[in-house]
C-alpha positions as CSV (number, residue, x, y, z in Angstrom):
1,X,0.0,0.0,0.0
2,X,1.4,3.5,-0.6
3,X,1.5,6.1,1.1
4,X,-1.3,8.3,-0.4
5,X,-3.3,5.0,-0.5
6,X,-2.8,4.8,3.1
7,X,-4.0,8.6,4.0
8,X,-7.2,8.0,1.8
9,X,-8.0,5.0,3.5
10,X,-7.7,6.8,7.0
11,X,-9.6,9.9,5.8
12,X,-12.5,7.8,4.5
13,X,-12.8,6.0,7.8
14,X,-12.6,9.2,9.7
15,X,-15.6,10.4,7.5
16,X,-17.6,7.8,8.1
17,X,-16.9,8.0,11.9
18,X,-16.8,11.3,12.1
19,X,-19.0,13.0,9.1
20,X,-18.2,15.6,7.2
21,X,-18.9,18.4,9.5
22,X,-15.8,17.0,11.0
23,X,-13.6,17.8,8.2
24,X,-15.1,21.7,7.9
25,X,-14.6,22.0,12.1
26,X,-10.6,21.2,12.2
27,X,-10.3,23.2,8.9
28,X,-11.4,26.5,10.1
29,X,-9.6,26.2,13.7
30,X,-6.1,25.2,12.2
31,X,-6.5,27.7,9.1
32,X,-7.5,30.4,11.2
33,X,-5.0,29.8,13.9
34,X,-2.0,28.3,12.3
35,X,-2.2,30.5,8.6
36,X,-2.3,33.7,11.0
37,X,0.2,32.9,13.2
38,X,2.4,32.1,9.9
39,X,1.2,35.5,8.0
40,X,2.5,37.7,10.9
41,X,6.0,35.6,12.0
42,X,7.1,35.2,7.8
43,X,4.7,37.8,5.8
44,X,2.3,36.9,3.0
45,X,5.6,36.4,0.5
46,X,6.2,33.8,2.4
47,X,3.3,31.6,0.8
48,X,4.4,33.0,-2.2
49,X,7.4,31.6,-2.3
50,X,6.3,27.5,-1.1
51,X,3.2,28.4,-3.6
52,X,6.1,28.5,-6.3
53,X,7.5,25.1,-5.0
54,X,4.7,23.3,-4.8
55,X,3.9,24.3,-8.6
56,X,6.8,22.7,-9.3
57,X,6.4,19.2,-8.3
């Protein structure tokens, strides 16, 4: 199994155990909380410059 089977697996289980409300709860806490706290300590160029990273995968 690799490893992106393995996280789909466990995020389909914790949608059936948990719903989907689940999923929309934890993503506004750590968005809110984490992506702020990131914004002030490196500035918004910051996610400008692992946006550019990621785009090149």
């Amino acid at each position: 199994m690799s490893r992106s089977e393995a996280g789909r697996k466990g995020g389909l289980s914790t949608k059936q155990k948990y719903g989907v409300e689940f999923y929309s709860k934890i993503g506004s806490i750590g968005g809110k909380k984490g992506g702020l706290t990131t914004k002030k300590r490196y500035g918004s160029e910051f996610y400008q410059k692992i946006g550019r990273k990621g785009g090149m995968k």
